[in-house]
N, C-alpha and C positions, 0 to 999 in steps of 0.2 A: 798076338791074339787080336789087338785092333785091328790089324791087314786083313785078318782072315772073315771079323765080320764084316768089313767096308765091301771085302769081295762079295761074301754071300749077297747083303744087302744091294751089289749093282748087277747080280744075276739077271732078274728082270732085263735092265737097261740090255743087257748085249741080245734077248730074245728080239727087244723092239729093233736093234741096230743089226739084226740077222742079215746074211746077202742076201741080196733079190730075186738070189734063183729060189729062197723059199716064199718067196711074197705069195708067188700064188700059191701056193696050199693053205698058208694061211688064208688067201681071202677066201679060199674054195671052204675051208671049213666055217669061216665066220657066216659065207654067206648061206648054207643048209642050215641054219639056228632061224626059225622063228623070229619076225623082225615085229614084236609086239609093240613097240612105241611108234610105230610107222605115222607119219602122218596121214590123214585124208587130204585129198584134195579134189574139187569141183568144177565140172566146164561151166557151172551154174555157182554164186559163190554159196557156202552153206547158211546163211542166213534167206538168201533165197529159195535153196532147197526147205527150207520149213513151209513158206507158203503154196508150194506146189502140189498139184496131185499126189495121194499117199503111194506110195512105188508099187510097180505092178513086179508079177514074179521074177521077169527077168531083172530085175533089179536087186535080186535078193542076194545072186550070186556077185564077188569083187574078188579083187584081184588076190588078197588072202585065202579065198579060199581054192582058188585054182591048183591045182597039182606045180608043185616047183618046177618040173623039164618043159611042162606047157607053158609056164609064163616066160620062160628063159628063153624060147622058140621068139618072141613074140616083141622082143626090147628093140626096139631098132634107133639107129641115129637119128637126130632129126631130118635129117634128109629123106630119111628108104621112107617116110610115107606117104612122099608124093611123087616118087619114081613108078613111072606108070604098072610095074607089074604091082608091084605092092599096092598101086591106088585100086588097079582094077582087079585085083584078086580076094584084097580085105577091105583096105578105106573104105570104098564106094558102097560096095555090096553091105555093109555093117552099115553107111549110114541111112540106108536106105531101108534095110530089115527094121532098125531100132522106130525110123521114121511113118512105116506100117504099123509095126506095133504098140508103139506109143502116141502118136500123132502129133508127135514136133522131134524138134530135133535139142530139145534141153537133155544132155547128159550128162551126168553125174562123171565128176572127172575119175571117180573109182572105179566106175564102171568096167567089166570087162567081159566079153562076148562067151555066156556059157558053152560050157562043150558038150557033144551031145545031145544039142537041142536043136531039133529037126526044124523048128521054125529058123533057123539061121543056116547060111551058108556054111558047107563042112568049111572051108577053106577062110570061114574067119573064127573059127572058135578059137578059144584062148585070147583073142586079141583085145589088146588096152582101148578099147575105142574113148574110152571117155579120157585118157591120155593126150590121141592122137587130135580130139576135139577143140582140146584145149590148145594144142602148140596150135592147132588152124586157127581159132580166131584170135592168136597172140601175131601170130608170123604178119600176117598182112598188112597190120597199121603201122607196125612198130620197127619190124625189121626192112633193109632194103632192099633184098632179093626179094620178086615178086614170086607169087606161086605158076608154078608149073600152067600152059593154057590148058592141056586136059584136066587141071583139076578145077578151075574156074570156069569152064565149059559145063562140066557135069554138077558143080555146086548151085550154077544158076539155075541148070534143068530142074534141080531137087528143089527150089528156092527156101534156100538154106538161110537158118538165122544167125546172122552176123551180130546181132547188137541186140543181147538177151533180154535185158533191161529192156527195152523199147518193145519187142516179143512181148514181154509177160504184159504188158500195160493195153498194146493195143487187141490181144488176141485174148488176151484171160482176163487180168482186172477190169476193164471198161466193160466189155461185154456183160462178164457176170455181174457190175454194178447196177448195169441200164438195166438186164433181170431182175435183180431184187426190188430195183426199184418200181415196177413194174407189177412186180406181185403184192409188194410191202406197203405201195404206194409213198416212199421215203424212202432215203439213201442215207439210213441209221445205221450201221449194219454193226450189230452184236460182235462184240474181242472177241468171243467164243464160236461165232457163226462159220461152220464149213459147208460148201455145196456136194450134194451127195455124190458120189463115183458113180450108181447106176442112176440118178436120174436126168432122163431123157429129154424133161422139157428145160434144161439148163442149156446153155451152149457148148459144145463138145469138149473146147481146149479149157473151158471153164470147170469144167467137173472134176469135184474131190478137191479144187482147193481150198487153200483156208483164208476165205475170205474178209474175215472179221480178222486176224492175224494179219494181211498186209494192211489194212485200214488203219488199225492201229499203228505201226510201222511209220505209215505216214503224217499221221498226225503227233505220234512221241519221238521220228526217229530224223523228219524231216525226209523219208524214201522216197524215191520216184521224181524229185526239184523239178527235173527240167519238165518232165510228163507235163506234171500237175500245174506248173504254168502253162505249156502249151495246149493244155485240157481246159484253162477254167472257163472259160464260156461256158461249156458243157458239162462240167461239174456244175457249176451253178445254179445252170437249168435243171441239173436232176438232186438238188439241194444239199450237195455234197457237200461237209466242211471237213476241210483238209488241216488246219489246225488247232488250236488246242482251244478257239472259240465257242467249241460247241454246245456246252456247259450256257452259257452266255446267252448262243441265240436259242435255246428251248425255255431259258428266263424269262427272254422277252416274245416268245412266240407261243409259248404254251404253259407253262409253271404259273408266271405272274398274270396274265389276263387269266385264267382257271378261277384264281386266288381271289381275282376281284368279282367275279362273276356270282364264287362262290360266295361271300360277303355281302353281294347285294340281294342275295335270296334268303341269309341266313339272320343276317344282321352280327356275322363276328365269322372269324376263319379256324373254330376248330375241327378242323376235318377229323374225320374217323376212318381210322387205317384202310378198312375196304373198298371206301369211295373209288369211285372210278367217276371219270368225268365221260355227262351222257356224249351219245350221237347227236347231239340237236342244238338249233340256236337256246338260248345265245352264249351258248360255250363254244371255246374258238374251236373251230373245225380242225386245226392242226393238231388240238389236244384231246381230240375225243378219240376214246380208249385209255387213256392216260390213267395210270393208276396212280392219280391227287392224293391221296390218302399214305399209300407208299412213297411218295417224294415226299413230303410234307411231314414224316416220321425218318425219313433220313435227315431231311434237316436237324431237326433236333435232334439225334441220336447220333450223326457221322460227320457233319458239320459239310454236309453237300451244299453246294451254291453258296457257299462261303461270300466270295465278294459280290457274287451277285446280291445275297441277302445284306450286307452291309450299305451296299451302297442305295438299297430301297428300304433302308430301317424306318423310317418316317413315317413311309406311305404305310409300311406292316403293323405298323404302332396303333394307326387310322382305322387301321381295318382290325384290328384288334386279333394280332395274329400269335397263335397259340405258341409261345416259344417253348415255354414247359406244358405239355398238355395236362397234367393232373390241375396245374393251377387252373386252366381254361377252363376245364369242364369244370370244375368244384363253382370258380365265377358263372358260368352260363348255365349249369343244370343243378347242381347239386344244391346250392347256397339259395336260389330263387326256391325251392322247391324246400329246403328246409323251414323258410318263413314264411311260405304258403301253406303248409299243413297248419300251425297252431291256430291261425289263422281261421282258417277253413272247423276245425271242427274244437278248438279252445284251450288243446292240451297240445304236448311232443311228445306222449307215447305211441310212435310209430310201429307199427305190426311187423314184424319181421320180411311177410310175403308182401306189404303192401308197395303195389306199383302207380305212377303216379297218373291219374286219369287221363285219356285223350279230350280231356273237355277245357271250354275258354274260358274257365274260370281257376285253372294252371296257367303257370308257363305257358306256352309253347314249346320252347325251348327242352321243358321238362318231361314232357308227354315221351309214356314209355319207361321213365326211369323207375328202377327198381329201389327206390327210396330205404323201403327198411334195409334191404341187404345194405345198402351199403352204411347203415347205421350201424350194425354189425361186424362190418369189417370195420369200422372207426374203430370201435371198442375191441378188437380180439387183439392178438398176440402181433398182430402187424400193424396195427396200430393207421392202417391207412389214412389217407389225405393228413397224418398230423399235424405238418407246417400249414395247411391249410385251416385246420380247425383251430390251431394256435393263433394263426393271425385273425381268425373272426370270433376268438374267443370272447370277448365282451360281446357281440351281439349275440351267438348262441344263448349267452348265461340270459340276458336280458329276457328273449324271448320264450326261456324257461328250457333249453335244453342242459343238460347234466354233460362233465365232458369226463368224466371217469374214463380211466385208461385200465387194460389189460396189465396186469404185473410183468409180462413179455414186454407190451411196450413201454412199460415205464422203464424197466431197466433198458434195455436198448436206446430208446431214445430221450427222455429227459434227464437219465442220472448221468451220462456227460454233460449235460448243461448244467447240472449241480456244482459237477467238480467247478467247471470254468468259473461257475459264478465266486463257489467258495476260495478259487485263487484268485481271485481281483476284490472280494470283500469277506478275508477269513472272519467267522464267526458271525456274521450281520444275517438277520432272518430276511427272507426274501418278499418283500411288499408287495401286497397285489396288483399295483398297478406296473410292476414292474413288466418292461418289453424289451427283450433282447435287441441291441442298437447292431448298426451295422460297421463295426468293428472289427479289425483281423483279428481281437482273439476270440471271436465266435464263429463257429462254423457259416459261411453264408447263404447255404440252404434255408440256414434257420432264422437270420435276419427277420424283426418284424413278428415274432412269435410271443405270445405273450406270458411267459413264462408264470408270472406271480397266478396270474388267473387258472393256469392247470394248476398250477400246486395247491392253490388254497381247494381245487375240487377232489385232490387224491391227497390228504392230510394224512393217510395210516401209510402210507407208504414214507413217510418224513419219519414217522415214530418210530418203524420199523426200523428204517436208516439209524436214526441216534442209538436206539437198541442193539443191535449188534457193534456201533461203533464205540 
């Protein structure tokens, strides 16, 4: 009984150890199966094919999809393709058709010569050209048989690109740089930027690439080394940066002078989002257009210019640079102009629509501001600027403002600071002078908020509390 499974179980093995006279049907049927795991391969390598022109049609067709007996026509050793009938019947004529039709000679090592398509030589269709492209510029550096003289006759007549890399840099990337540069007036060029396929006032071998995709490249991936030293004179003059400095020099060329500029008009840097920095002295000329407002809310929001912003904390501190913006504006508009009304007319029942005059007997600062609204928004269910109002809550009470809170905002934001309190002093009633210290078991937003002074102004929301508790 064991013999006879050991046998069944080495059936297999004697199929693999069959004589040789069946090898071939074997390989004849493997090889009519769909070879779906096939790899690609490129006379361009594939990270290059990303930054190239999007493919034109005849690109569409590869060697999968060719008829099986036409590709089988078409394998040759590496020798038949540069035995002169094969060079001058397929080689030559294929690299010359692909070379009108596309205007280089970057092929896609998958490539293979449609059949049926009148712009090509009948007598190369089916053929691997982006195969035979590839053993050509492997054979010549590498191996020691030289090529054939007719094929190095006719490669020079074509002037054929030997060293792709060096191709794409002096014929595509530089060209379409010095363009952009030229229209953009800077050599910034957007991750996402590609030059159009039909537009004409581009340069020819430039068009449809993705030019913002090699820029990148080179500055995250280090591409291009040798180029980009033998470039940089020229890079420089067209204010190319080719490292990861970038960030760095618009710090100190246009973000940070922007910032002071903007400071010496204002008297404080909280910008507002839509700011654009004008056309005109004496804002740096490098930064006009600059959307100030949008850099200046990604800092604080995405933590952009990270070391640049640390390593000029000092000077931002001077200039009194809005790190949280609700804090700035509440400091520069909102907090002048709440002790400018009582003032002005002897009471703080502010009107709901009232805005706050353009005359010199406000702010300045404050002109334009929508005063009651946002009196309004204090008190509703969002409870706006609250760590704000907490932390100026003794001067509000003082100058006669009321800080009642929305039942929304009270539960949301002060009755965690109940519990916290009631876990560092169970049963102790909360003193009014009391002020949340800055302590890790307080939240740090709220650091500096004067807690006892909201509670003694919302007392039924306490009773309420003991009442259900």
């Amino acid at each position: 009984m064991l013999s006879a499974v050991l046998r069944r179980s080495w059936r297999p093995g004697r199929l693999l150890q069959a004589p040789r006279a069946h090898h071939k049907v074997l390989r004849g049927a493997l090889s009519s199966q769909p070879r779906l795991c096939e790899r690609r391969f490129f006379a361009t390598t594939p990270e290059d094919e990303e930054e190239l022109p999007q493919p034109s049609s005849i690109y569409e067709r590869v060697a999968s999809e060719e008829p099986a007996q036409t590709a089988k026509k078409t394998l040759f050793n590496v020798g038949d393709h540069w035995t002169l009938p094969v060079w001058e019947d397929k080689v030559a004529p294929a690299l010359r058709t692909f070379e009108r039709l596309e205007g280089h000679f970057l092929v896609p090592q998958a490539f293979v010569v449609p059949s049926g398509d009148t712009r090509w030589p009948e007598t190369t269709w089916g053929y691997q050209l982006g195969g035979a492209v590839k053993t050509l510029r492997h054979r010549q550096p590498r191996l020691k048989e030289k090529l054939p003289a007719h094929v190095l006759d006719d490669l020079a007549k074509m002037t054929f690109v030997w060293n792709v890399i060096q191709f794409k840099w002096d014929s595509m990337f530089m060209p379409a740089l010095r363009h952009f540069r030229e229209i953009h007036g800077h050599a910034d060029v957007p991750c996402r930027f590609a030059v159009a396929k039909d537009d004409e006032e581009w340069p020819k071998l430039s068009r449809g690439i993705r030019l913002g995709a090699m820029v990148n490249s080179i500055r995250s991936r280090s591409a291009f080394p040798k180029q980009v030293a033998q470039s940089a004179d020229e890079l420089e003059r067209l204010g190319f940066v080719s490292d990861s400095t970038l960030h760095g020099r618009d710090w100190k060329t246009k973000v940070f002078p922007s910032l002071e500029v903007f400071h010496s008009k204002h008297g404080h840097c909280v910008v507002k989002r839509p700011f654009v920095v004008p056309s005109a002295p004496p804002w740096p000329e490098k930064a006009w257009g600059m959307r100030l407002g949008s850099v200046v809310n990604s800092i604080r929001s995405h933590g952009h210019y990270a070391a640049q912003v640390a390593q000029d904390r000092d000077r931002l501190i001077e200039m009194r640079f809005a790190w949280v913006r609700s804090d700035a504006v509440w400091q520069e508009n909102v907090l002048p102009a709440l002790v400018a009304f009582p003032a002005k007319f002897g009471h703080c029942r502010v009107p709901r629509d009232f805005v706050v005059p353009r005359e010199a007997s406000w702010p300045e600062q404050a002109h334009g501001l929508r005063l009651g609204q946002i009196l309004v928004d204090i008190r509703s269910y969002h409870g706006t600027y609250f760590a704000q109002v907490g932390r100026d809550a003794d001067l509000l009470e003082e100058i006669g403002y009321d800080v009642r809170l929305h039942p929304k905002a009270w539960e949301q934001r002060v009755s965690p600071l109940l519990a916290t309190y009631e876990t560092l002093f169970p049963g102790e009633e909360i003193p009014k002078d009391f002020v949340i210290p800055s302590m890790s078991q307080w939240p740090e937003k709220r650091w500096g908020v004067r807690l006892g002074i909201i509670v003694s102004h919302n007392p039924h929301y306490l009773r309420v509390n003991r009442a259900e508790a």
